[in-house]
C-alpha positions, -999 to +999 in steps of 0.1 A: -397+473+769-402+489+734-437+508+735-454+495+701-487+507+683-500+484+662-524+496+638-555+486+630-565+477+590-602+484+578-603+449+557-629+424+552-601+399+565-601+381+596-589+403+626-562+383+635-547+375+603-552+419+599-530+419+631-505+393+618-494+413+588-493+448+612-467+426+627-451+412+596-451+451+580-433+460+613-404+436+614-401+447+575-397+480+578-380+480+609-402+492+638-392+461+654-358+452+655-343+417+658-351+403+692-370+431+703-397+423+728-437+426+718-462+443+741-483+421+763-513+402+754-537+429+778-519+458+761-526+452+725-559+438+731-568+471+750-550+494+724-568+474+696-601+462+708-595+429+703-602+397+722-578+386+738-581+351+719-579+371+686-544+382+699-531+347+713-537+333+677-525+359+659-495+355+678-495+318+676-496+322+636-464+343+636-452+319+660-454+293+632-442+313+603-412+319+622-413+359+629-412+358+665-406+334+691-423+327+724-404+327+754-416+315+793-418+344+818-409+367+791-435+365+768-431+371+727-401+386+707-390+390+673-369+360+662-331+371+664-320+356+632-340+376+607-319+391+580-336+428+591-305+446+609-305+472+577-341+470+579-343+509+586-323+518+562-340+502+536-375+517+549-363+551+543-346+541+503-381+531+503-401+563+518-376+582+488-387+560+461-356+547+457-355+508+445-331+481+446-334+453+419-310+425+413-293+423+385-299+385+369-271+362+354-292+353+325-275+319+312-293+312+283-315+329+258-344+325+243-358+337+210-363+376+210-401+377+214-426+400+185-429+432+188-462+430+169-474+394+166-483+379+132-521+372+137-526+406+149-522+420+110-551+421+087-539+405+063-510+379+074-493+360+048-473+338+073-465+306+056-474+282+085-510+299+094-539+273+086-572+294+085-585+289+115-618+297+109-623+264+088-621+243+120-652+225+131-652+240+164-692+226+170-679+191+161-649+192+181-667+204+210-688+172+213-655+154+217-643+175+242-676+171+261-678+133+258-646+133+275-653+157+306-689+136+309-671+105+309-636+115+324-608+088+331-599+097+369-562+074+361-552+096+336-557+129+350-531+119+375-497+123+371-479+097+348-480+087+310-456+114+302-453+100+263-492+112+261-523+095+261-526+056+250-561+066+231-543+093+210-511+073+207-526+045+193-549+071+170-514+083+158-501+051+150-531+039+128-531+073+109-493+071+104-495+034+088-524+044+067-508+076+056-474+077+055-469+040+057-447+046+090-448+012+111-432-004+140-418+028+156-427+045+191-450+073+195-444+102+217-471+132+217-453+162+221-465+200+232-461+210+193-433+201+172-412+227+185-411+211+221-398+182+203-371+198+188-356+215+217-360+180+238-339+164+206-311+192+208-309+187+247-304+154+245-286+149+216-262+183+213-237+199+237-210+230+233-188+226+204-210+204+182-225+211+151-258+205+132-261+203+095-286+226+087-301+233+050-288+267+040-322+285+046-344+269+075-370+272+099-355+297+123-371+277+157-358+249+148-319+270+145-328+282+180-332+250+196-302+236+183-279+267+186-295+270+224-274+240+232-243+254+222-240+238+189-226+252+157-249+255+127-234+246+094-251+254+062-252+231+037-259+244+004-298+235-014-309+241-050-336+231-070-336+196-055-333+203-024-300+198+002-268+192-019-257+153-009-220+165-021-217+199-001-232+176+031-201+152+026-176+178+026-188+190+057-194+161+074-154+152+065-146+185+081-156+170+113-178+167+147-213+173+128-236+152+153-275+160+139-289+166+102-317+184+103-344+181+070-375+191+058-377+173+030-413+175+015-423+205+016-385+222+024-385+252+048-392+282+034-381+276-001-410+246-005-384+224-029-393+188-026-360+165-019-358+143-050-357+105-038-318+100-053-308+127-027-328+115-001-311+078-008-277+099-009-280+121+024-294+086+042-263+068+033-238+096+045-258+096+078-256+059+084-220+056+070-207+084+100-233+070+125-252+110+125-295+112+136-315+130+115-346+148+116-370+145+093-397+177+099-424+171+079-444+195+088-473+198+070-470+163+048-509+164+043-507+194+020-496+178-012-518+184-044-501+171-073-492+136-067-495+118-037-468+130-015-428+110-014-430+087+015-410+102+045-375+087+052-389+074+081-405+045+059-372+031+049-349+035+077-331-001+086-299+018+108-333+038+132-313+066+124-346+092+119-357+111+144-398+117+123-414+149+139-447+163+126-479+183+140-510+187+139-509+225+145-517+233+108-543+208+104-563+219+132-550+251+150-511+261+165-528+266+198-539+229+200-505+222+207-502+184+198-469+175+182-458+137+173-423+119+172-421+087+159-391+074+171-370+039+183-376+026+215-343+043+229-344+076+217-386+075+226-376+066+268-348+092+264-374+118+253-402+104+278-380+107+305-365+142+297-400+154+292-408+144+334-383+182+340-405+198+314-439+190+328-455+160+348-485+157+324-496+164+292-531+182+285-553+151+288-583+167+281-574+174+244-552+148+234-583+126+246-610+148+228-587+145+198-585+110+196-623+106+202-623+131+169-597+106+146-616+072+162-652+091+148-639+099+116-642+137+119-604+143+117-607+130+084-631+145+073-617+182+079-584+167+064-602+159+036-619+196+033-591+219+045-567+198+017-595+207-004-596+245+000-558+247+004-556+236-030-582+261-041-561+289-028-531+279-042-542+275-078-556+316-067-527+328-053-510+319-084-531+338-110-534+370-084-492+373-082-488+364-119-508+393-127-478+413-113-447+419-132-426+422-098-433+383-091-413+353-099-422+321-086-422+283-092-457+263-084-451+242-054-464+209-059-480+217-022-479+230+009-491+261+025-469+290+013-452+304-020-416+311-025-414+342-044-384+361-060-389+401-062-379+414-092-361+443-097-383+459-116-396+480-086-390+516-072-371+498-042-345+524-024-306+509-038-286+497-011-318+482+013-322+446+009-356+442-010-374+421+007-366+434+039-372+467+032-409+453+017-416+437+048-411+466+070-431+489+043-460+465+046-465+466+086-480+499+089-508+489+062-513+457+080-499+435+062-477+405+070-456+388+049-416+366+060-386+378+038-359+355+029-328+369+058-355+359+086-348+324+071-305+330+071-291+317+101-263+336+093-271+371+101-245+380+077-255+363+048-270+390+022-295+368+005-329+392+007-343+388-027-373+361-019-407+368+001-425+334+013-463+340+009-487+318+029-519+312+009-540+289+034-547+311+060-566+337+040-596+333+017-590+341-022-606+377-017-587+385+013-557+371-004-561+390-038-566+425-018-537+420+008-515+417-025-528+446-041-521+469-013-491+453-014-481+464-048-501+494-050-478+508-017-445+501-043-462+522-071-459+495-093-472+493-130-495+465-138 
């Protein structure tokens, strides 16, 4: 028989689990071999100081876990079928420091993550960012503690994967009253951008292709190229997608999703006239293609009340309406919303069951308490409010500067601006590129237009997108004036 030490380990622990994982460490490195027999009961307890009933269920616990075996007349061994015959060997890489790490077949890719995260900048110009500090957290938080005082035990089961009935039915009244979106099915997402990938998986496979405005919201690109699907540009002006361009490539062939943001589009901010919007639908339902409408951030609108989406009028069910409430409240609320057809909402319900079980019931139902109180409204109300304050400042700071050339947006949350080349930028680096990465080290955060190219190769780098609602106006007007005075520009 194999004379075995066991040591003992000074550890708050219970003794016999301490003596289970001598035992464990032992197999591992290779002090016992396969089918090598363990000292008696007697011995260890006498080499230990243990009780012998410490011992027996210690053993019994390995017993169960599988490492050893017990066997009559013969007492305890280690298990014969343990992958541990190189078990030495690989104690010893270890003694030498000498690691071996396998080597992943990564199938699929994700988006490549930030090296220095937006909100970590003093001054971030990010064109989605609300300001969060606007949010009535007090008010909010009585919602949230009505619901944990008054919990529904049902819901915090597994189950109502489409989201809450209280928030869905929330949705659907706001919807109506707002956007005049009816008899459609609500789904309540995990943000907008869960939405979008659960669309391209169910709706895109290798060798497809999505028609894509020429400059877009690169999350949205990454969900649909993730699939395997080809992203084809379609050309955009002044009025938004070109309805002619989008017919010559849907005649090329195999284009199976449109994808739009239509009121506010993404990044440029162009609103998509109503004769295109008529033009693109038509195209769609003639070749039997979904769309997605994104509309973002539709509450946003200052000049006239904003075009009804294409959800509103859609007789073939051929939209797919996403939105979110991310920049009305906060992006880490996470609540997205698809208002769908009854097909395409079980498809998405069902797909969301390999996603996750549940949805956060706690703020979906906090959130609804907030819309049924009238609260939501209330900060919709204010926030639209301020937003509209800041644009109309935004736009006298940068017009102050000759190196700026924008249009007004009729809303939203961001500017589109063109950099003129009447700066001391270095030839042959794209402008706004180059701006960008001269901006970090002063703090400062601000999206140039090649971020928004799917096309890596495209050379289009003469626009900056400048958010304007997540900054007051004095944060705002000094961000921008470090931002031309690091150019050196005359003003």
């Amino acid at each position: 028989m194999k004379v075995f030490k066991l040591q003992n380990i000074n550890s708050s622990q219970a003794k016999y689990l301490q003596l289970a994982e001598t035992v464990r460490c032992a197999i591992r490195q290779g002090q016992l071999a396969a089918g090598d027999k363990l000292p008696s009961v007697k011995s260890i307890s006498e080499d230990l100081g243990l009780n012998r009933h410490t011992v027996m269920k210690s053993l019994a616990e390995l017993v169960a876990e599988g490492w050893i075996e017990s066997i009559q007349r013969v007492g305890y061994k280690v298990v014969s079928h343990l992958p541990i015959e190189n078990s030495k060997r690989q104690a010893l890489s270890r003694v030498a420091g000498i690691r071996s790490h396998i080597d992943y077949r990564f199938v699929r890719s994700g988006s490549a993550l930030p090296s220095y995260p937006a909100n970590r900048f003093e001054y971030n110009f990010s064109g989605g960012q609300p300001d969060i500090n606007l949010f009535p957290f007090d008010e909010f938080k009585r919602c949230m503690s009505e619901v944990l005082s008054r919990p529904n035990p049902a819901q915090l089961s597994y189950g109502q994967s489409a989201g809450t009935p209280e928030l869905i039915d929330q949705v659907k009244t706001y919807l109506r009253k707002s956007r005049a979106i009816t008899e459609r099915e609500i789904v309540i997402t995990n943000g907008s951008q869960e939405a979008l990938f659960i669309v391209s998986q169910l709706l895109l496979q290798l060798g497809d292709k999505v028609a894509v405005e020429e400059l877009g919201y690169p999350p949205a690109m990454s969900a649909f190229s993730n699939t395997g699907a080809e992203l084809v540009g379609v050309k955009q002006d002044a009025q938004g997608m070109c309805p002619n361009d989008l017919d010559a490539q849907i005649l090329k062939g195999n284009i199976r999703l449109i994808y739009l943001t239509p009121l506010h589009q993404y990044p440029t901010t162009v609103t998509l006239t109503v004769s295109r919007r008529m033009a693109i639908y038509q195209l769609a339902a003639q070749h039997k293609i979904p769309i997605v409408e994104d509309d973002y951030d539709h509450e946003f609108h200052y000049r006239c009340q904003p075009l009804a989406p294409m959800a509103t009028d859609d007789p073939a069910r051929l939209i797919i309406y996403l939105s979110t409430f991310s920049k009305i409240m906060f992006p880490g609320a996470r609540i997205g919303i698809m208002a769908v057809s009854k097909a395409m909402a079980k498809a998405v319900t069902e797909y969301r069951l390999m996603i996750c079980h549940k949805s956060n019931v706690l703020m979906q139902a906090a959130l609804a308490r907030w819309m049924e109180n009238g609260g939501f409204e209330r900060h919709l109300r204010r926030t639209t409010r301020v937003n509209l304050q800041r644009r109309d400042h935004a736009v006298l700071v940068l017009k102050k500067y000759p190196c700026f050339e924008f249009d007004i947006p009729d809303g939203g949350m961001a500017l589109w601006v063109k950099l003129k080349h009447s700066t001391d930028i270095i030839q042959g680096i794209p402008s706004a590129e180059w701006l960008a990465n001269k901006c970090q080290p002063l703090g400062i955060y601000i999206q140039h237009e090649k971020q928004f190219c799917f096309n890596k190769n495209n050379d289009r780098d003469g626009f900056i997108r400048l958010g304007f609602a997540g900054m007051n106006e004095n944060k705002f007007a000094k961000g921008i004036d470090l931002l031309v005075n690091s150019l050196n520009i005359k003003h």
